[in-house]
Each structure stands twice: as structure tokens, then as C-alpha cells.
ZAVO-749667 format. One line per 4 residues: number of its first residue (from 0); for each residue x negated, y, z negated of C-alpha. Coordinates in Angstrom, 1 decimal, decimal comma. Layout:
N
NUM) X:Y:Z  ...
***
This chain:
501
0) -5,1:30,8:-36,0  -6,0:33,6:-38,0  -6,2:34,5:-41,8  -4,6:38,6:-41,1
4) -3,7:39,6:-44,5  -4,9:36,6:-46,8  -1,1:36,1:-47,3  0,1:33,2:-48,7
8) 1,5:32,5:-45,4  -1,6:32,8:-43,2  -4,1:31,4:-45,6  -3,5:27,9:-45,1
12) -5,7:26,8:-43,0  -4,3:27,8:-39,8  -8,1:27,6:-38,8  -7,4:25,6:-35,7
16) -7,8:28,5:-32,4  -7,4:28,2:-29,0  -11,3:28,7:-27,3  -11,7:29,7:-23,6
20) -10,5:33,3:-23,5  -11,9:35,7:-21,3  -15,2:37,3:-22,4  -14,0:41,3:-23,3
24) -15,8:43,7:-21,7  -17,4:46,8:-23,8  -14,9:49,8:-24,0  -16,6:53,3:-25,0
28) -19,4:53,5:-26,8  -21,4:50,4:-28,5  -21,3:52,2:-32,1  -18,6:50,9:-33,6
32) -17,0:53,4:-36,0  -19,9:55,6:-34,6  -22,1:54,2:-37,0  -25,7:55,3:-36,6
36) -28,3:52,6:-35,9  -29,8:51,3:-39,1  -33,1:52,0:-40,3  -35,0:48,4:-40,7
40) -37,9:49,7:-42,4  -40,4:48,3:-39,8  -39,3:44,6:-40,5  -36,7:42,5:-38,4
44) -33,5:41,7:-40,7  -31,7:38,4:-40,4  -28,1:38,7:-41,6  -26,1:36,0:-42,0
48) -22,4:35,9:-41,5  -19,4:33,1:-42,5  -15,8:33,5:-41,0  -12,7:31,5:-40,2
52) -12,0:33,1:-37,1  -11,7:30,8:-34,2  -8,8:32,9:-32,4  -10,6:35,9:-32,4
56) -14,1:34,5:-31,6  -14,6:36,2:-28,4  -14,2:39,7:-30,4  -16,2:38,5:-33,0
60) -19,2:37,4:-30,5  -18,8:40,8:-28,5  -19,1:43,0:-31,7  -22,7:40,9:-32,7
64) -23,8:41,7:-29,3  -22,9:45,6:-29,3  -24,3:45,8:-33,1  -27,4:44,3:-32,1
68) -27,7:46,5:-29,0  -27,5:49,3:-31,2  -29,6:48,0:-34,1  -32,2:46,2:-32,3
72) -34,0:45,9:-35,6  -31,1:43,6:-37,1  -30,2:40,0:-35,9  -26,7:38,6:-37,3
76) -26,4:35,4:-37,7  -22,6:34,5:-37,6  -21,6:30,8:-38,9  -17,5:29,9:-37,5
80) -16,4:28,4:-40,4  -13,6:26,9:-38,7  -12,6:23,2:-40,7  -12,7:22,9:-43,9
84) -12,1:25,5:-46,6  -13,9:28,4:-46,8  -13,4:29,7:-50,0  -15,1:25,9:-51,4
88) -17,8:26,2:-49,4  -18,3:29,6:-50,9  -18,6:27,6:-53,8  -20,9:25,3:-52,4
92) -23,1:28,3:-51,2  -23,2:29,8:-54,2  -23,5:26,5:-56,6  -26,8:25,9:-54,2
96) -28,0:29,6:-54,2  -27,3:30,1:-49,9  -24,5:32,3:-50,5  -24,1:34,1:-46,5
100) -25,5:37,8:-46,1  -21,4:38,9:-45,4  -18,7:36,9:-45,5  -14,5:36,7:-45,4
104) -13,0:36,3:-48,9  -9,9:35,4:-49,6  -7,5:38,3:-51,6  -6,8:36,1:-54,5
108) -10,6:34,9:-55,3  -11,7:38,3:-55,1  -11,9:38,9:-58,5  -13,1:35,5:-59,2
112) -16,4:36,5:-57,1  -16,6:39,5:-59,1  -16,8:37,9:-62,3  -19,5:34,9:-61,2
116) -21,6:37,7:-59,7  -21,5:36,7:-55,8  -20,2:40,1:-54,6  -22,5:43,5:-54,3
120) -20,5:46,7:-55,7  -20,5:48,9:-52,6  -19,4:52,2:-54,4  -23,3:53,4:-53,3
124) -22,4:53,3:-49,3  -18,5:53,8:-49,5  -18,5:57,3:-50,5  -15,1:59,2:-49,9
128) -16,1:60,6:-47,1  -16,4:56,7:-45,3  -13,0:56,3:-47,5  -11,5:58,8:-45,7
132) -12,2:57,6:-41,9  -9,3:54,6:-43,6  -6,0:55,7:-43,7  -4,8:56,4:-47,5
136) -4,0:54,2:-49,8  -6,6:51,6:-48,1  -8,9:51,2:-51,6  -7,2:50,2:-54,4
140) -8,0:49,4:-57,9  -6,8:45,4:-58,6  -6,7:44,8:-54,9  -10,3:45,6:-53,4
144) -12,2:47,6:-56,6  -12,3:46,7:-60,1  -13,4:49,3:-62,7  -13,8:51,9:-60,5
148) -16,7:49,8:-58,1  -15,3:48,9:-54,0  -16,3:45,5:-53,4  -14,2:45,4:-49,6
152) -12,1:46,8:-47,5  -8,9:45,9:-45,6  -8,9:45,0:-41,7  -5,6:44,5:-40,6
156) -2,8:46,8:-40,6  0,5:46,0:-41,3  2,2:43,6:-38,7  5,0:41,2:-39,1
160) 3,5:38,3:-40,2  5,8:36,0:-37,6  8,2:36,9:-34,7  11,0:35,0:-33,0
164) 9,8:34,1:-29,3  11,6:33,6:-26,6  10,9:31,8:-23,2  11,7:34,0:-20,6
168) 11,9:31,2:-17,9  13,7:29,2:-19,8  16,8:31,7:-21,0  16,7:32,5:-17,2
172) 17,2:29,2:-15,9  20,3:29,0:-19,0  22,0:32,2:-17,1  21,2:33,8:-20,5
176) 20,0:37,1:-18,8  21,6:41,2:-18,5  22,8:42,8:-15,5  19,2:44,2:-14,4
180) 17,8:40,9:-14,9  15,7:41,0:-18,3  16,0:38,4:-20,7  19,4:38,3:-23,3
184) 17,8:39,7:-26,7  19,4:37,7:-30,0  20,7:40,3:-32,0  22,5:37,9:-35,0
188) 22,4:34,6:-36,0  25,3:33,7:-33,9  23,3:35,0:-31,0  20,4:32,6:-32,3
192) 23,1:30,0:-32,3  24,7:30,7:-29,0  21,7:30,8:-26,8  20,3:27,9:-28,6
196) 23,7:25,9:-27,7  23,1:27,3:-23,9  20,0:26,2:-23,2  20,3:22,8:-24,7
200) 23,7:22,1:-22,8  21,4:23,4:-19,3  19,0:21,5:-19,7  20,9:18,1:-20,2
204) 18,1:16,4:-22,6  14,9:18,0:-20,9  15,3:21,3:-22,7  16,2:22,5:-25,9
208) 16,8:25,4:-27,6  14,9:25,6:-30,5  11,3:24,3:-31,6  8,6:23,7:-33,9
212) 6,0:21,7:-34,9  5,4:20,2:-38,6  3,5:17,7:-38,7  0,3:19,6:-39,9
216) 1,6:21,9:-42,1  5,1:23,5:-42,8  6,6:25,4:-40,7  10,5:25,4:-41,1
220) 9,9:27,7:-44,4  8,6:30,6:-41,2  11,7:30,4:-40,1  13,5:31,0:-42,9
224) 11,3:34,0:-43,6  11,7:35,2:-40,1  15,8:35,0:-39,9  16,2:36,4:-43,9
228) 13,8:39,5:-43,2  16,4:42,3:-42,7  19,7:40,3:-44,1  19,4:41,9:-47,2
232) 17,3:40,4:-49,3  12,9:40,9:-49,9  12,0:37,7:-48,2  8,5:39,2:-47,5
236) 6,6:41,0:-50,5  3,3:42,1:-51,1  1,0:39,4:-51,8  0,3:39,7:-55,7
240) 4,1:39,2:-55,9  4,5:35,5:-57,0  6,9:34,0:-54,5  10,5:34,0:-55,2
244) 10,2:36,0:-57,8  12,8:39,5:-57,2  11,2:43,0:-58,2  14,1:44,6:-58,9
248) 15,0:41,9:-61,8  11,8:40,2:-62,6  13,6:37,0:-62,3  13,0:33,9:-59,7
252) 16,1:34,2:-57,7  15,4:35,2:-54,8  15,3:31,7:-52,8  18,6:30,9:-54,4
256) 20,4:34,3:-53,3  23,1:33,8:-50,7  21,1:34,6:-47,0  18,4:32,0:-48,1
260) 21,3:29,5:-48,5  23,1:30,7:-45,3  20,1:30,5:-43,2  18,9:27,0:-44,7
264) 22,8:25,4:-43,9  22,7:27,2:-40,3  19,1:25,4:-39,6  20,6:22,2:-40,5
268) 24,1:22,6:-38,2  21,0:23,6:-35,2  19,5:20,1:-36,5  22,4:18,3:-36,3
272) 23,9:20,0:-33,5  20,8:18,9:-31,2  19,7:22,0:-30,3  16,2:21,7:-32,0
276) 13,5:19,6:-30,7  14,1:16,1:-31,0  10,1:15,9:-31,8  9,5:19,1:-34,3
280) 8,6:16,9:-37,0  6,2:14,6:-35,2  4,1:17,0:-33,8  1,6:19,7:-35,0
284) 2,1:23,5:-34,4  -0,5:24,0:-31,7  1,3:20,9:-29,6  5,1:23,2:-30,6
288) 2,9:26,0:-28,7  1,9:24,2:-25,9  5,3:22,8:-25,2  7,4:26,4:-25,6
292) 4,5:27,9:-22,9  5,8:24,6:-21,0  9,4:25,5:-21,0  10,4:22,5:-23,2
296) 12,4:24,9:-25,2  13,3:28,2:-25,5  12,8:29,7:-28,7  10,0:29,4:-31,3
300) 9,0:31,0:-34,4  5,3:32,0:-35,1  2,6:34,9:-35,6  0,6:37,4:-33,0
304) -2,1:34,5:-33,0  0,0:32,6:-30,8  -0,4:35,2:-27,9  -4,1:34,7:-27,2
308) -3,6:31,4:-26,7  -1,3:31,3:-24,3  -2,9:33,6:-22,3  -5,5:31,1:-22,1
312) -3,3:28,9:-21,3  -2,3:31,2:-18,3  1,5:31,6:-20,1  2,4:35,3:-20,5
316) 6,5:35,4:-19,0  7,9:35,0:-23,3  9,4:38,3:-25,1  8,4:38,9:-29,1
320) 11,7:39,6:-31,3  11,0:41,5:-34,0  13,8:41,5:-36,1  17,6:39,3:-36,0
324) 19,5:40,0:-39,2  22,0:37,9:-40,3  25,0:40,2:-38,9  23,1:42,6:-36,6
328) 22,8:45,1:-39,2  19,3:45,6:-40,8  19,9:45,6:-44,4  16,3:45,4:-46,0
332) 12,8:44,9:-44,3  9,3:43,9:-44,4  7,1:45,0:-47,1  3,4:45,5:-48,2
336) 1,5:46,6:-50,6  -1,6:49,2:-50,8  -4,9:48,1:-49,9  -6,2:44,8:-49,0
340) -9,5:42,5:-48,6  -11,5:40,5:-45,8  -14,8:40,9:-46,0  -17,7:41,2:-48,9
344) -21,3:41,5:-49,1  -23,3:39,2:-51,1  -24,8:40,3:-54,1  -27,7:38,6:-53,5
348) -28,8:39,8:-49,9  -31,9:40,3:-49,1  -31,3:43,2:-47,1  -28,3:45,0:-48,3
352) -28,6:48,3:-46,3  -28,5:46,6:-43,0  -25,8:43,6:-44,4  -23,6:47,1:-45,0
356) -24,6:48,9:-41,5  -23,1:45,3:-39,9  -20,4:45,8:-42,9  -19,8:49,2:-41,5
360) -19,6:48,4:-37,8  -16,9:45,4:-38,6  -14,9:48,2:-40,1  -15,1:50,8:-37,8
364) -12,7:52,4:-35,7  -14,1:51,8:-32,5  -14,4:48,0:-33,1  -10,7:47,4:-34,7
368) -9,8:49,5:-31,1  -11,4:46,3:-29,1  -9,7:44,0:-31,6  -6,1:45,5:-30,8
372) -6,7:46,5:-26,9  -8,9:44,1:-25,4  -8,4:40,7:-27,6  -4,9:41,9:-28,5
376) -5,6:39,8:-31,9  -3,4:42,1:-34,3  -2,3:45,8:-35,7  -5,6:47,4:-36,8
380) -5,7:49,4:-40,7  -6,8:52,6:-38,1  -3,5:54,1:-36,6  -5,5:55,0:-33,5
384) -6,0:51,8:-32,4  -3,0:50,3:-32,7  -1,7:53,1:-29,3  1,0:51,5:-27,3
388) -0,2:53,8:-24,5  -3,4:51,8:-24,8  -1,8:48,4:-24,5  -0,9:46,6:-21,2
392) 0,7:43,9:-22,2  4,2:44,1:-23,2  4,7:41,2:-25,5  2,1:42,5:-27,8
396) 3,5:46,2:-27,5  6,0:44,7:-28,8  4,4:42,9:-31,9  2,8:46,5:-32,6
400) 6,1:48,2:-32,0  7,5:45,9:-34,4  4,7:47,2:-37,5  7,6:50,2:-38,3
404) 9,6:47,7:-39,9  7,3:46,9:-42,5  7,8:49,4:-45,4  5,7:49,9:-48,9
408) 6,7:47,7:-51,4  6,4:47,2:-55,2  3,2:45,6:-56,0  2,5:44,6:-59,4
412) -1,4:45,0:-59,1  -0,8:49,1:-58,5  1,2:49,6:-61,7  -1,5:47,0:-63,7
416) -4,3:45,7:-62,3  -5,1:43,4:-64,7  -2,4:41,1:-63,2  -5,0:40,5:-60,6
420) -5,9:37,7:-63,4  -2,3:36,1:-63,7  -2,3:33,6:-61,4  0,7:31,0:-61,6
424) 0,3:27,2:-60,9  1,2:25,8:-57,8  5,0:24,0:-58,3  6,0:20,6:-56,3
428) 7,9:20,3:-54,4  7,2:23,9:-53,6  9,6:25,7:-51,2  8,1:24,5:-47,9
432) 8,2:21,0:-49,4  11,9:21,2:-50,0  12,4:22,9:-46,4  11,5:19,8:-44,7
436) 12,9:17,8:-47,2  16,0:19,0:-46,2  15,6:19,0:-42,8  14,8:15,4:-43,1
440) 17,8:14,2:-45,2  15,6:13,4:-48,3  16,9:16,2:-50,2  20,5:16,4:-50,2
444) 21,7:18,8:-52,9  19,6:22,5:-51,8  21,4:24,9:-54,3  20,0:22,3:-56,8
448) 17,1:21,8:-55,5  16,7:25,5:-54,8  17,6:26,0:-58,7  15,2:23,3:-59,7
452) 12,8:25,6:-57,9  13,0:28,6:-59,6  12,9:27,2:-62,8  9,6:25,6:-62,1
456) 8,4:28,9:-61,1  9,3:30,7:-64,2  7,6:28,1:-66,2  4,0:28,3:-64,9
460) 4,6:32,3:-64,2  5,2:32,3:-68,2  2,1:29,9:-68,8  0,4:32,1:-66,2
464) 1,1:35,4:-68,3  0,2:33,6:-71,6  -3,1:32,1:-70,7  -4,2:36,0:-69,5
468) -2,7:37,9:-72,2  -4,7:35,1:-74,1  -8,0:35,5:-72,1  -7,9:39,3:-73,5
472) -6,0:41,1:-70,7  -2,6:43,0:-71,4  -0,2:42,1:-68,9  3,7:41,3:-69,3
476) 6,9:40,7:-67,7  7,2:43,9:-67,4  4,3:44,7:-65,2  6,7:42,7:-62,1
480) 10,2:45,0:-62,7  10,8:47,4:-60,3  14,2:48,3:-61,2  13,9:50,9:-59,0
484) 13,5:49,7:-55,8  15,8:50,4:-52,9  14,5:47,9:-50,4  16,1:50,4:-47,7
488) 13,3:52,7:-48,4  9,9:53,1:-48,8  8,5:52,4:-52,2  6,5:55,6:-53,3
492) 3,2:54,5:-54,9  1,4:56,3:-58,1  -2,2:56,0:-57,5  -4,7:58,0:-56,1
496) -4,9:58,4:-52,2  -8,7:57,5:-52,4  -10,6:56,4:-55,5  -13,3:58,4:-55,1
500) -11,0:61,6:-55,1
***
């Protein structure tokens, strides 16, 4: 699966793609982001290239062969980083003095990579004018630039990080369908509830409703984000938010505010109503996959990475839901924040004009309109890409449909970057933790549990903001309150459009 936005959500690990997909075939021009071939000086250049993108591998290998084409005088080298960490064998890289040519970094060890000296300032090629072929708002001081000097450059647009999915076979065969025959879209929880209790009484044991797999990583805390998105609360914030933590107060309450604690008591009555899974917990999210494509039940929880795999698997009849507020009525919405990062060049390649041309190409428009319409892999940072007229497969129109939701948010990094260096302990049990402990039975008191929770959370986010007002940087409480904020609306940000303007 994919690492989209380096979000707390997709960043761990989910490393683990489906292979076998259909090589893509070259649309338009081979000059991604019409990028001129580079100039070699006379010599061949090796670059060398680490991701974590298994998914998306028969993009990635298409895009080395149309660079190449058009730059015969530069070879990449790409390395699939695909087990293990990447960000430690960064490390390891850099410990041994291999660091790759180009490489994926993660959003919150950017700044990290600045300060050791593994990442090359790219202010010299990414004059505005390149700045501008981005959308604004795209470069960002705290996010991708420190002290006025680029170091990357966001990919992805702005998705929902995971959708409800729903089995079309399966809510047929329940009688769950309209008048012209299309699939019953949930619009509440209820809905959730009674389609859920549908399919499980039609398919006497063999099918259920509802399903998931755990066993690998959490997964129940997805759907919690999934059902409280648009119930009135900002269960999804821009990532230099610390999770749970409310912008409009400054406070960690948001996990213990009243559609977290609805949601969490209605998973439970699904749990012990039988209309989940009996296996969820046993089994791993790629098996949950597998068995949903297999009609084993009928509604599962998960990101756009899910779709090219089951195309592989040769399972396309499922519909992507958006959106199911508690009620119906969409009270609040997804959010993000301005600017993001994926890749960086290495400050100590040999050859950094043609490490940037292969930099540039990545970027380009033409490439991220492959990425969207042929591997159908995500919402591209270009607008143009991301054309429904251009895509012909309606469960991933719908993904893309679905990007409208997700407004601008409060991000604490825009009003100071110099929270870019506050950077909280991790808590245990964390959220996720206590999701499947509750689903289990081992926790049996949430709104304790819950409370327990955000005061662990305010203790390291105050030892966080100590320990970097210490280290010299001027941060505060009140870098996180954004008393402000209607989370109805989009949240107007005051920085420049571009930084070189």
C-alpha cells in the first residue's frame, strides 16, 4: 500500500502491494512535465533511486523507461524499498556514506535530514517560474523549505485518506438495491447498521456485513475516522496537528467528544450483533481485501490503494462512499494543510543536475496524469490530472469526486514553522491500541480510557514544547489555537502563494 501524504495514517508500513498489474501504456508525449532532455556533459549518469512503492510499481517502472528514452545520457537506478523501514535505512545509508541519488522522505524527518546535511537545497532549479507550473500554496516554509531554501515538493493532492466500500454483488444478492437497479448508498449510520443487519441475516453464516482485517496493524481506528468525518467534529487534520489535540481549543479532546464515543459504542453493538467478520481480528488487511473482492462481506473500510489491487485480482463490481455522517447531515469535513513532501535529492550526489532533471520529470504534469489515468493510484497535486472526463473507471471517479470534501485546515507549521521541531512522544496504549482493546473486551471502561488518553497526550505535547523552546526555538501553546476556525469552511491561510514571490 502506499505512503500518499506521509500522514500518520498511511506511514505505517502499509508497504505490502499487490504486483501483477497491467503494464501502462505511454499516453502523450515521453517528457514528463515537458521537461527538456538533460544535458550529461559527455559522460553517462547513474542515478540512483529508493522508494516504498510497491502498489504503484508499474507507474514507477514506466516513468524510468520514458525518462531514459528522453535522456538517453542518464540511467536511473531505482531500489523498491518495500520491507523494512525506510526512513532507518536512510540512516543506515547515510551512517555508511551510500545515501541514494533521490529518494522518498518522510514529512516528519524532513527537517531532521536538513540539519544532518543529507538533503541538497534545490532553491537553484526551483525557481518560481517551476513553482508556478504547482498549484499555490504547494511550497511552504516548515513544511517542504526551511529558511527560505526548497528541499521537496508535494505529489499527491488532496484525497480522502480512506472510503467506505461497498460490494456490489453482495448488497444485490441482500435485495439492498433502488428501483433502476444500482446498489443502496448508506447515507447515516443507521443505514450503515441496517444494510449491515441485511446482509448478515441473507447470508445465514456465509456472509456478513461488515469486515476488516487486524492482525497486522490497526485497523478499527480507520473506521472510526471514516464514520466521524462529517459528524461534526475534525477527526482528520493536517499532519503537523498532534492527534487529538482540537484547534479551536488547543486542548486534547477531541477523541473524547461525543461522535467519537457514539461511533466507538455503535462498532461494538455491530461486534456483538454478529454483523462483523467473525475473523477480523485474525487476519491481516490484505487477506480483509481479498475476502470483500470474494463476496464474504459486504462493506469494508480502506484507502484508493485498495483499487489496484483488486483490479489485479480481476474484482471491479464495489462502489467507493465518500462520506456517511452520523445523521445524514455533513456537519464538518476533511481537512489539510498547505504544502507537503515526498521526494529529496541527496546532498551528496554526484550528479545533481541530472538527479534534479529525473527530480523534475517525477513531478511533472504529464507523469502525475499517468499516475491518476492509467495506474488510477491517487489525486495528483496538478488539477489537470485529476479530470473525471479522463477517468473510465467509476469507482475511482468516485475517490477523485470525493477530493471536494477535503477543505484547508489550520496547520500550526504555517503560523510558526519552528513547530516543525516539536515533536511529542508516542503514548501507549495509543488510540489504535485502545480501539482493539475495546473491540476485544480487554478494555472495558472507553470514556476512561479515552480520558486516560488525552491526558497522556498533553503530557509529552508539554515535554515536547519544553524540550524545543529549550533547544532555542520559540514555540508555545499558542502556535496550536485556532480559535477561529469554522470547520464548515475553508481555513484562509496567511503565507505567500509561492516563496519565491
Amino acid at each position: 500500500m502506499p505512503d500518499h501524504r506521509n500522514s500518520a495514517m498511511s506511514r505505517r508500513g502499509f508497504l505490502t502491494g499487490v504486483g501483477g498489474l497491467a503494464a501502462l501504456a505511454a499516453c502523450g508525449s515521453p517528457r514528463g512535465g515537458a521537461a527538456a532532455p538533460a544535458k550529461s556533459g559527455g559522460k553517462q549518469a547513474v542515478i540512483t533511486h529508493w522508494d516504498k512503492w510497491a502498489t504503484q510499481e508499474p507507474w514507477v517502472k514506466k516513468e524510468v523507461e520514458l525518462f531514459q528514452a528522453a535522456n538517453p545520457g542518464i540511467t536511473i537506478e531505482r531500489t523498491l524499498q518495500a520491507s523494512g523501514n525506510l526512513e532507518n535505512l536512510l540512516d543506515l545509508a547515510a551512517r555508511g556514506g551510500n545515501l541514494p541519488d533521490v529518494f522518498m522522505v518522510a514529512q516528519d524527518r524532513l527537517d531532521e535530514h536538513i540539519q544532518q546535511g543529507h538533503v541538497l537545497d534545490l532553491s537553484k532549479y526551483a525557481t518560481l517560474e517551476w513553482q508556478k507550473t504547482f498549484p499555490a500554496y504547494s511550497f511552504v516554509e516548515g513544511v517542504n523549505a526551511a529558511d527560505g531554501k526548497i528541499y521537496s515538493a508535494p505529489f499527491d493532492g488532496y484525497g480522502t485518506e480512506v472510503q467506505l466500500y461497498l460490494n456490489n454483488q453482495v448488497f444485490k444478492d441482500a435485495g439492498l438495491v433502488e428501483a433502476d437497479g444500482t446498489v443502496k448508498i448508506p447515507k447515516t449510520w443507521d443505514d450503515v447498521t441496517l444494510f449491515a443487519e441485511q446482509i448478515t441475516k441473507k447470508g445465514n453464516g456465509s456472509v456478513h456485513g461488515l469486515g476488516f482485517g487486524n492482525s497486522a496493524f490497526p485497523i478499527i481506528s480507520w473506521w472510526v475516522s471514516f464514520f466521524v468525518n462529517g459528524s461534526g467534529t475534525p477527526a482528520t487534520l493536517p499532519s503537523s496537528t498532534p492527534g487529538g489535540l482540537d484547534p479551536r481549543t488547543g486542548k486534547f479532546t477531541l477523541r473524547t467528544e461525543r461522535p467519537y464515543l457514539d461511533f466507538l459504542t455503535l462498532f461494538l453493538e455491530w461486534r456483538d450483533k454478529g454483523y462483523i467478520f467473525p475473523q477480523s481480528l485474525s487476519i491481516d488487511d490484505e487477506i480483509s481485501r481479498q475476502h470483500f473482492a470474494r463476496g464474504k462481506f459486504g462493506m469494508i473500510v480502506g484507502g484508493v490503494w485498495n483499487q489496484p489491487g483488486w483490479t489485479d485480482l480481476g474484482f471491479t463490481d464495489y462502489t467507493t462512499v465518500t462520506m456517511v455522517p452520523q445523521d445524514g447531515q455533513r456537519k464538518s469535513f476533511f481537512y489539510r494543510g498547505a504544502g507537503s513532501v515526498h521526494l529529496a535529492v541527496s546532498a551528496t550526489a554526484k550528479n545533481p543536475d541530472q538527479a534534479w532533471e529525473w527530480f523534475r520529470w517525477w513531478h511533472g504534469k504529464e507523469a502525475a496524469a499517468r499516475f491518476v489515468q492509467e495506474l488510477k493510484g491517487g489525486v495528483s497535486i496538478h488539477p489537470e490530472a485529476n479530470d473525471p472526463g479522463k477517468i473510465d473507471f467509476a469507482p475511482f471517479a468516485q475517490f477523485v469526486a470525493g477530493a471536494e470534501l477535503v477543505l484547508p485546515g489550520p496547520q500550526p507549521s504555517l503560523r510558526n514553522p519552528a513547530t516543525i521541531h516539536v515533536v511529542p512522544k508516542p503514548v501507549t496504549p495509543s488510540f489504535e491500541d485502545i480501539c482493539t482493546g475495546l473491540y476485544t473486551g480487554q478494555i472495558k471502561d472507553m470514556r476512561a480510557a479515552l480520558a486516560k488518553l488525552a491526558e497522556d497526550l498533553e503530557r509529552e505535547f508539554v515535554k515536547a514544547l519544553e524540550k524545543a523552546g529549550k533547544d532555542g526555538h520559540k514555540v508555545s501553546r499558542d502556535d496550536y489555537v485556532f480559535a477561529d476556525w469554522d470547520i464548515t469552511k475553508p481555513y484562509k491561510w496567511d503565507i505567500p502563494a509561492y516563496l519565491g514571490a
